[in-house]
N, C-alpha and C positions, 0 to 999 in steps of 0.2 A: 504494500500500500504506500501513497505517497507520503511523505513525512509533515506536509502540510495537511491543517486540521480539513480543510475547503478543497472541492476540487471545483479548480475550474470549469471545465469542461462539464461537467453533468452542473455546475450554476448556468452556464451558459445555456444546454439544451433545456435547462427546467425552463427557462426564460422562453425561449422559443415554443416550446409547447403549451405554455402558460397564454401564450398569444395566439398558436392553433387554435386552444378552447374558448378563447375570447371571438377569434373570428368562425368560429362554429356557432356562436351564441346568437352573434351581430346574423348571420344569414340565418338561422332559425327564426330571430324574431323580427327582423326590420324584410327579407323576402320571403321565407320560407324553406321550409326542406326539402331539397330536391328529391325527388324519386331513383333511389339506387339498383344498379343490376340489373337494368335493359336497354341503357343506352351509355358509353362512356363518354362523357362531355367532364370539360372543367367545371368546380363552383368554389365557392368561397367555404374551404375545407370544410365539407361536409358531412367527413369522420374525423371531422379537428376532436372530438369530445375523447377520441382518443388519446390525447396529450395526459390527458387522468391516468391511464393504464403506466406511463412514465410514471407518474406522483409516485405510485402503488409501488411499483420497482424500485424504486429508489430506497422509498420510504423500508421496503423489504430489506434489504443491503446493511440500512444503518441500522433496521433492529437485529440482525445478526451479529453486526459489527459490537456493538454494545454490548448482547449476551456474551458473546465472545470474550470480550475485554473483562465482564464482570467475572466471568470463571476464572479468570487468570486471579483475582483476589485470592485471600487468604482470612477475610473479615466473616463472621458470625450473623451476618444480616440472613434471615430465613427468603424464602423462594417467596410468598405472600409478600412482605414488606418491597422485596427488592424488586417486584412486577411491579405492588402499586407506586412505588416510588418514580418509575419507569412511565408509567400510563401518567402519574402527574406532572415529570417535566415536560412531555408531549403536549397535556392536556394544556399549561397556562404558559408556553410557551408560544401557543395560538392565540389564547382567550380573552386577554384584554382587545386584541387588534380585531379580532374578531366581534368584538361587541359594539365597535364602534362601527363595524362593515353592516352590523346587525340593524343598526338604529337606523345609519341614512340607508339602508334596505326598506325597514320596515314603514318610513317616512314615504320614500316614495312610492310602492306599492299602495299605500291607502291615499294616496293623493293620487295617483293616476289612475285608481279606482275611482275615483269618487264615492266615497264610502261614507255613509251618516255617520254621527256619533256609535249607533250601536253597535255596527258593524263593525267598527274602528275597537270598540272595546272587546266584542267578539273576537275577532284578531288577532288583538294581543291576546289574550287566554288562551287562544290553541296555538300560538306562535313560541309556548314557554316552556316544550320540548326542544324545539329548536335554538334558544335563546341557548341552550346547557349543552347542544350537540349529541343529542340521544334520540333523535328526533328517527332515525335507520332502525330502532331496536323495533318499530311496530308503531311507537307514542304519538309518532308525529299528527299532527292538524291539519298546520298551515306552517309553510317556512318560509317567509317572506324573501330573505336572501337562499335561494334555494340552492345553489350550487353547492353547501357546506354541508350536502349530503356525503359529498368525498370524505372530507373530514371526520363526520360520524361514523360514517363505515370504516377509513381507516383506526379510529379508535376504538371501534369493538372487536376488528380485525384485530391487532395486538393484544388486546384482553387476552385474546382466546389463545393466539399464539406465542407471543411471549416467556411464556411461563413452561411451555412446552418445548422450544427455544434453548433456554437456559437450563432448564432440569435434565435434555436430554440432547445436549447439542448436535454431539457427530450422529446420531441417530435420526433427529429433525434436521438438519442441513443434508446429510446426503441419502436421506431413504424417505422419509416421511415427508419432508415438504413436496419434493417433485412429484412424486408419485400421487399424493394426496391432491395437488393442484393438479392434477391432468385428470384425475377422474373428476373432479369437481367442474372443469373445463370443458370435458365433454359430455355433464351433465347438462348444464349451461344451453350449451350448443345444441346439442340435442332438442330440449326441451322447446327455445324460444328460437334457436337458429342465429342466432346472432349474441357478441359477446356483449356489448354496450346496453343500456337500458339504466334505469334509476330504480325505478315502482313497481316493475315486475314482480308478483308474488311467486316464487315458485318453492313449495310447502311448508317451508317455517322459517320463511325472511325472505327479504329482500335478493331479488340476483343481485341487483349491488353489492350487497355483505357478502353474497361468496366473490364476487369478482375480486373485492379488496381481498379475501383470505388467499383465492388463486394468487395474485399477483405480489403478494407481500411477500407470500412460501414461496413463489419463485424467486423473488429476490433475495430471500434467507438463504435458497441454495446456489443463488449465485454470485453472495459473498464467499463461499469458500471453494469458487472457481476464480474469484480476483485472488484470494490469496494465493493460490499456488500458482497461475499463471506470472502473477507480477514479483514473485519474489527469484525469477530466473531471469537470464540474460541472455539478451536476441541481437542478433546482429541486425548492422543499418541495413541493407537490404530485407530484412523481415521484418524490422518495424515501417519501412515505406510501405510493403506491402501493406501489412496490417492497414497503415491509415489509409488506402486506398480502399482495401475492404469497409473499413468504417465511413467511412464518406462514401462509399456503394449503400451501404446500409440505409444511412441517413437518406437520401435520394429518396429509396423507393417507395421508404416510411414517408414521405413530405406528398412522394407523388398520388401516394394512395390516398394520401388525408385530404386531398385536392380532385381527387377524380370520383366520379359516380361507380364506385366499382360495387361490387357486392357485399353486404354486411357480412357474408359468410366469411369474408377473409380475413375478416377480424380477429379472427385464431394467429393465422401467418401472422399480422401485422406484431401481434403483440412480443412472437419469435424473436421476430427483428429484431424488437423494441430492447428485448432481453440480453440480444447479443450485443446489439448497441450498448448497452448499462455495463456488461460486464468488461468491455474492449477502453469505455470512456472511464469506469472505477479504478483499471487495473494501472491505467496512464502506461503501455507499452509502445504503444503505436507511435512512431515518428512526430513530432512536433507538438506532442501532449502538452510542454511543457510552458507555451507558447499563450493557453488558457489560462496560466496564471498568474492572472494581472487584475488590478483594482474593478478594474470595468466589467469583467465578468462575472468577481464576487458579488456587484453590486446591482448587477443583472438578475442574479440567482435570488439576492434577497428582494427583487421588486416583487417575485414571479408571487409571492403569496397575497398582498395588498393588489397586485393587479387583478388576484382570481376572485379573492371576496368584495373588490368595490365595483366589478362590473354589473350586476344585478342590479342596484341601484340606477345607474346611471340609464340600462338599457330600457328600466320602467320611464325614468325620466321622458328621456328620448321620444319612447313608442307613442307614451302615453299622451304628451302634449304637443310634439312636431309631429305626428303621424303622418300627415300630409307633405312632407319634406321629401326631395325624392331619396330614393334607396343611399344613391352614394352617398348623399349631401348628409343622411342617416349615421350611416356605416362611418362616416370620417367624424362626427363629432362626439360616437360612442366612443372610438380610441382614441381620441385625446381626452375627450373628460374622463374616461377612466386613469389613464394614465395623471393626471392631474389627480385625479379619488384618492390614486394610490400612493400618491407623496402628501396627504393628508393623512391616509392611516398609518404612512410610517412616524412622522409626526408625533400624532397622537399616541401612539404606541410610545413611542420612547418619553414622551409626557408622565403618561400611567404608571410607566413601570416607575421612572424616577420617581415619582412622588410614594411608590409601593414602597423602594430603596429607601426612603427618608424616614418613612413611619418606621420600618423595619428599624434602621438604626434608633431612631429615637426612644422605640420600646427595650432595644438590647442598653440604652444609657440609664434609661428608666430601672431596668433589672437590675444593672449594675449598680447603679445608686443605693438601693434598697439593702 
């Protein structure tokens, strides 16, 4: 692994796939969805929503990475404490930034509704699963900023494997997660035909929830294909290769998330996706190193304020310019989003500061005493 805590490179593609699912979003609700699988025409990434199945990958890797590092301990903390302590840096590692994506969400969904008093108060009441991100276990109502359905499901996804992760690593990393995510994968498939979907019930949850468990187990088990591939030494002709192969990769993930192609393919795409995560983690490939620079990091860190403040903006938009044409649409949703989301990083570092402050203040308090 690379000795830097960041990798470039997977901040960079989080960034760009953050903006897939953005312009998946903008052509869902300012044109509509085009019709996939019987004709191949371009559109304005019409399987961008897959840029999530990234998150899920990623997000897989670093829960491995972690259980990984925590077995190397020597400390007395039991298997319970040391998940829930694990599901809490995750959880309010989001949660402040997230409540504030939550508010101007919830703001403009009931103003581009036009919603009376009651309704507005109805609203909020079933919006109070989602306010807490549990909203994927079944609770949910209403989720005003609805896209943070990822988020819940990657949170219950770790619940479940986590603990299983860590108590049983070389056993969950190389036999139990792949195996486990492919039959999950082509239950999936099977059942609904396609990987993607949000609402789908299929018999005790959400396809969402298995899709985060598919894709987080596969990234469990393809951290410990970065660790042995990156800890050996390739010559510069096999790392150019390599990065040729990953830029082939890249491409035909970009081309599909842009072309009318079949939902079915959404098995392959995600392949890709994987081999892409593991080639970009392991940093072997010819000019990896090239990604590690300020502007990438800070890329990587937009990609989450980009993904919870466009909800908002897109109600905005729909709701009041409707009549705007598509493009004149389409361009003002990516810059106010992108403006959204240097407001919630902002505010984010606002919250937490003043969280830092009381924190101290109560430890001078203690101290005193």
């Amino acid at each position: 692994m690379q000795a830097s805590k960041r990798n470039g490179k997977i901040e960079f593609l989080r960034f760009v796939f953050c903006i897939a699912v953005l312009l998946f979003h903008c052509g869902k609700y300012v044109i509509g969805e085009p019709e996939c699988g019987k004709a191949y025409n371009l559109s304005l990434f019409c399987h961008g929503s897959m840029g999530v199945e990234f998150f899920f990958l990623v997000s897989g890797v670093l829960m491995a990475k972690s259980a990984y590092k925590q077995n190397q301990r020597t400390d007395d903390q039991s298997l319970a404490e040391d998940s829930l302590e694990f599901l809490k840096r995750k959880y309010f590692s989001i949660f402040p930034m997230h409540v504030v994506a939550f508010v101007l969400a919830f703001v403009s969904y009931v103003a581009s509704s036009r919603m009376d008093w009651l309704q507005i108060a109805n609203c909020a009441v079933e919006s109070i699963p989602s306010l807490f991100l549990v909203q994927m276990t079944g609770l949910g109502m209403c989720s005003p900023n609805h896209v943070t359905w990822y988020i819940s499901c990657m949170l219950i996804a770790m619940a479940i494997l986590y603990p299983l992760c860590r108590k049983y690593y070389e056993m969950f990393t190389h036999y139990i997660a792949p195996f486990g995510a492919m039959l999950l994968l082509g239950y999936c498939m099977a059942t609904t035909g396609r990987l993607t979907g949000v609402s789908e019930w299929v018999g005790i949850t959400y396809k969402s929830v298995f899709r985060a468990v598919i894709e987080i187990a596969l990234g469990a088990a393809a951290f410990e294909v970065v660790r042995t591939i990156s800890g050996k030494n390739y010559g510069k002709v096999t790392r150019k290769i390599l990065a040729l192969l990953e830029l082939f990769i890249f491409g035909c993930i970009m081309i599909y998330c842009v072309g009318t192609f079949p939902r079915q393919w959404e098995e392959l795409e995600l392949f890709a996706m994987l081999l892409l995560v593991i080639l970009a983690f392991s940093g072997i490939s010819y000019g990896s190193g090239f990604f590690d620079r300020k502007i990438f990091y800070h890329l990587g860190k937009l990609s989450l304020p980009l993904y919870l403040g466009q909800v908002s903006v897109i109600n905005f938009v729909t709701g009041f310019f409707g009549k705007w044409s598509h493009g004149r649409q389409i361009l003002v949703i990516v810059v106010l989003t992108f403006v959204i989301a240097y407001v919630l990083m902002g505010a984010d570092k606002v919250i937490r500061y003043a969280l830092d402050q009381k924190k101290i203040s109560q430890q001078r308090g203690n101290e005193a005493l």
